[in-house]
C-alpha angles and dihedrals in degrees: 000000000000117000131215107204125191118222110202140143130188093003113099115172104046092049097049099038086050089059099052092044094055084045099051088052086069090207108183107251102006121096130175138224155138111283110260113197123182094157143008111205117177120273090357121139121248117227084246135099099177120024116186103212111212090146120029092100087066104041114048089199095060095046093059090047090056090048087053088046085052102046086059090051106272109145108227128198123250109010103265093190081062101037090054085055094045130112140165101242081046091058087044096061097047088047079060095048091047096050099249118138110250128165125260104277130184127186116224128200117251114280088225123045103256120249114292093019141111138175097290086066099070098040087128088061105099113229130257096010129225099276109146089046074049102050084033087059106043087033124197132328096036134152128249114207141161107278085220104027140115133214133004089315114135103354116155117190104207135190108184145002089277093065095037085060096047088052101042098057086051092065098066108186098355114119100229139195129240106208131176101246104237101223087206128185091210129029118182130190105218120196106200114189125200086345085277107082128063133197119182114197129183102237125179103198087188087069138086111281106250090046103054101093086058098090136123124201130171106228121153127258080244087057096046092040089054084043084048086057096045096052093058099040083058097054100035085055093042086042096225130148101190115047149129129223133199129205123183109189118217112170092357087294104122111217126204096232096175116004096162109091113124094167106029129191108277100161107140091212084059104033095031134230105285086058102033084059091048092057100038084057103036078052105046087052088056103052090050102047083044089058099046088045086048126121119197120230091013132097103274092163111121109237113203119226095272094060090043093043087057099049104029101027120228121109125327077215111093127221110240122190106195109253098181126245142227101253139182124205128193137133133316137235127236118261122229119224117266112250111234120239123267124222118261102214090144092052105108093047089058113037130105125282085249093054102038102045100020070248146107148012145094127241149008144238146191143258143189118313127284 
């Protein structure tokens, strides 16, 4: 018997729901459940072939107990050795290297010295930084957010020098993002399940909530079917097999706005029924094509391009058939007129003790999603 288990925390409709799909199924030999753990031992089996991972980013323990299931074959989804390396610039710039629209994105030191650091630690930061070439290439409004983080945590939306140096100042010892801002007329939240299947859904982020999957844009079958492709460039190369992707469309260019949720939002009372159905399904049907395709006592994780490239050799860029998607289609909203940057003369007078002496400062913050 080979067992999917199901590894969750404070979410109580998608677990539960994701069970009883792979059980109703009644597949010979494969049986799911919650995780159960009493002990951890090193390099012992779990009792698990497949282990859904919703909680593991928020609980370190479980996270090295999913790196010791893996090492004695569990598949574990999604890869927790490359989710623990993950981060959200670095996503950017493959998204650069694979040919798929992102916003201009800058990194930017912490505003505080880390922990256990001084000013001799940060003798290779030029001072002072670029930071008029910077402002001048995201432009004005952008978006400050953590380089790392998830969620809406720490996102500062920003219009000028004076609120970049508010903000700043905020995040401590946080290393943050500068991002354009991408004023869009669409934006769509894209689940994208064992980076086969694809679900489009019309998403508007200005809204409540609990209303903003209730949106209707009206994009072309050529523009989902290039937001279809995306989607799953993005996860082939990341090598994950549970995500969520967002677009927002400015000019019919479709940019990947947050491409870094291992363990997206399926609550039915947020997605709605019609999509909560569609991933407890498209789910279900992965973990249990991943169990029967277990071996135990091998490496069954899932490694994105990038990894392979590196080891094997070949191209980071994946190659995407199109599969088709489950889209939705309505009207679109106006787009406002981008604000153009400002100089940063007074830059170097401002900015924080990290950034002007390749010096000094404490702690660090998070920004919109990316």
């Amino acid at each position: 018997m080979k067992k999917i288990g199901i590894l969750f925390g404070q979410e109580n409709t998608f677990p539960q729901a994701f069970i009883d799909r792979v059980n109703s199924k009644n597949i010979p030999g494969i049986v799911a459940e919650a995780v159960s753990i009493d002990r951890v031992i090193q390099g012992a089996a779990s009792d698990y072939a497949v282990i859904i991972d919703r909680i593991s980013q928020d609980v370190p323990f479980y996270r090295a107990f999913l790196k010791n299931a893996a090492m004695s074959g569990t598949a574990v989804i999604n890869n927790p050795f490359w989710w623990s390396a993950d981060e959200k610039f670095f996503n950017n710039a493959l998204a650069v290297k694979i040919g798929v629209p992102v916003p201009k994105t800058a990194l930017l030191p912490s505003f505080e010295h880390p922990t256990d650091t001084n000013s001799n630690s940060f003798r290779n930061l030029k001072f002072p930084m670029a930071w008029e070439e910077i402002f001048q290439y995201t432009g004005w409004p952008a978006y400050m957010k953590p380089h790392a983080g998830g969620g809406w945590k720490n996102v500062y939306k920003l219009n000028n020098l004076e609120d970049f140096y508010r903000a700043h100042g905020e995040t401590h010892q946080l290393v943050m993002m500068l991002q354009e801002e991408i004023q869009f007329q669409s934006y769509y939240r894209c689940y994208c399940i064992g980076q086969q299947d694809v679900l489009i859904m019309p998403y508007e982020p200005r809204n409540p909530h609990h209303l903003r999957y209730q949106a209707n844009f009206d994009d072309s079958p050529e523009l989902l079917a290039r937001i279809e492709r995306h989607v799953r460039e993005l996860n082939v190369a990341l090598g994950y097999d549970f995500n969520t992707v967002e677009f927002a469309v400015r000019d019919g260019i479709p940019y990947a706005i947050d491409f870094c949720n291992p363990a997206p939002d399926a609550d039915v009372h947020s997605v709605g029924e019609e999509n909560f159905n569609w991933v407890v399904e498209a789910a279900a049907n992965m973990a249990i094509r991943r169990a029967q395709a277990q071996k135990p006592g091998q490496d069954n994780l899932t490694w994105g391009t990038m990894i392979r490239a590196g080891v094997e050799g070949g191209s980071v860029k994946p190659s995407v058939e199109p599969l088709g998607v489950n889209a939705y289609s309505a009207k679109s909203a106006p787009a406002k007129k981008a604000a153009p940057a400002k100089k940063a003369a007074e830059v170097a007078e401002k900015a924080s003790p990290v950034a002007k002496a390749g010096g000094s400062a404490k702690k660090a913050g998070t920004a919109k999603k990316a």
